[in-house]
C-alpha positions in Angstrom: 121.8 137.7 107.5 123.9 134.7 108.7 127.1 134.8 109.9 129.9 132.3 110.5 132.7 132.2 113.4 135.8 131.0 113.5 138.1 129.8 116.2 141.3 129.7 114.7 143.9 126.8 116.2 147.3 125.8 115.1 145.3 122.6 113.8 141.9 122.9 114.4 139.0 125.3 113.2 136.2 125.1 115.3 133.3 126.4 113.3 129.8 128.0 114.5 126.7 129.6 112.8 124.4 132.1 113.8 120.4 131.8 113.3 118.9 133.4 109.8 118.2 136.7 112.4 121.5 137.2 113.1 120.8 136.8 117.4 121.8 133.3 118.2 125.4 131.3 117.3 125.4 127.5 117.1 128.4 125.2 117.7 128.6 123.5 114.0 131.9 121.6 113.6 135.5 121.0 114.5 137.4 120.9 110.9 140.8 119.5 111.2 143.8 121.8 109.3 147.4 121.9 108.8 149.0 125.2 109.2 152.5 123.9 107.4 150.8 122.3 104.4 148.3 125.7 103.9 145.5 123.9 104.2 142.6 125.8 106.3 139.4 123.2 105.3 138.5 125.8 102.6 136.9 123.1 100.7 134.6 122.1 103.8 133.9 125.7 104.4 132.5 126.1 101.0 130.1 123.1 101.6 129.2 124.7 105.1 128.4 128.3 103.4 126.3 127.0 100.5 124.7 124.8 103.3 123.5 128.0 105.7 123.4 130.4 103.3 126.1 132.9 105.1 126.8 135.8 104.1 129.3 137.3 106.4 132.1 135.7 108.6 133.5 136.6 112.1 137.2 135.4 112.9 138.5 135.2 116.0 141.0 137.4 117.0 143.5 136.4 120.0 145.3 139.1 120.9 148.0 139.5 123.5 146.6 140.8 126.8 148.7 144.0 126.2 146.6 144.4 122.9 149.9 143.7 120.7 149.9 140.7 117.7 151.3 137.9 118.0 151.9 134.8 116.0 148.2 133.6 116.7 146.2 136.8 115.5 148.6 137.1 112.8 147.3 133.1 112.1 143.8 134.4 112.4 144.9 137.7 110.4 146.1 135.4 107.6 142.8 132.6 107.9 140.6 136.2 107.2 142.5 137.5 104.2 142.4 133.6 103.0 138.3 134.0 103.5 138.2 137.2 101.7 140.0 135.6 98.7 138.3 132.4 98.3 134.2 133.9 99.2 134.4 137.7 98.5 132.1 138.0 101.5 132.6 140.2 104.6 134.8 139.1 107.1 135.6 140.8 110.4 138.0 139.8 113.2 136.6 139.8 116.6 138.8 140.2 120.3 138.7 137.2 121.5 141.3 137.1 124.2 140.0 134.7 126.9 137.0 133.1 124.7 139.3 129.3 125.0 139.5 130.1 128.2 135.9 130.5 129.3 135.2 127.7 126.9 137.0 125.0 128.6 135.8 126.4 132.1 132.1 126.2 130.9 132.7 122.3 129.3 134.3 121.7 133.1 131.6 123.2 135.0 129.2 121.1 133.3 131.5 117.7 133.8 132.7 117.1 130.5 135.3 115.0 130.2 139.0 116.2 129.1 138.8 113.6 126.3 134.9 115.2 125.0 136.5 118.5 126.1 139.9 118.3 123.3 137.2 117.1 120.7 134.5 120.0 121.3 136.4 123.1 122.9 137.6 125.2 119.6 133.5 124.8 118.4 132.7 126.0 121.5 134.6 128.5 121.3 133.6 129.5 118.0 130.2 129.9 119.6 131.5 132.2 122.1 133.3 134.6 119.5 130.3 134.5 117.1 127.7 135.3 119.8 129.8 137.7 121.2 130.0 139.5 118.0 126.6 139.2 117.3 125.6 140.7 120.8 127.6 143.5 120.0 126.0 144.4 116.6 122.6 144.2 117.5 123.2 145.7 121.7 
């Protein structure tokens, strides 16, 4: 079982991996999208799941604090069905309100710089969403 999280942007999909046991997630790539044109880096995706051999996917899911949708889980709502069409594979959408958040307060409490931050922050974040999906599957 390996799973692959996604951190949905408004151009950017940072990209993470979890171990062939399903316990650990690992920052893979940043792949650069454009939301107006439709294109999600399906094509580098497809490279990425033959690469790992995944077989299930975990989106993250930004809801509002009030737990209502707005236009960025219906972005992430869209990005799943999009993974659902093109792989046929599971995919599940995962809470991730705050996950950015701790991200770039993780990358600052270890010194990064804001220029390494903007360039690593939605993988990071993808980390955070898969692993926190994974910890709740096998908890």
């Amino acid at each position: 079982m390996r799973a692959m999280g996604f951190d949905v942007g408004t151009k950017t999909v940072g990209v993470a991996v979890s171990d062939g046991l399903g316990w650990t997630a690992q920052g893979v790539e940043t792949i650069k999208i454009d939301e107006e044109a439709g294109e999600f880096g399906i094509g580098r995706i497809r490279e990425l799941v033959a690469e790992y051999g995944v077989t299930s996917f975990v989106v993250g899911y930004p809801k509002n604090m009030n737990n209502t949708v707005g236009p960025r889980a219906e972005a992430s709502e869209r990005f799943a069905d999009l993974l659902r069409d093109e792989f046929s594979l599971p995919v599940e959408l995962y809470d991730e309100r705050l996950t950015t958040m701790a991200a770039e307060k993780m990358l600052i409490s270890a010194d990064v710089s804001r220029k390494k931050r903007k360039s690593v922050i939605d993988k990071m974040a993808a980390v955070m969403i898969l692993q926190g999906w994974l910890d709740r599957k096998n908890g």
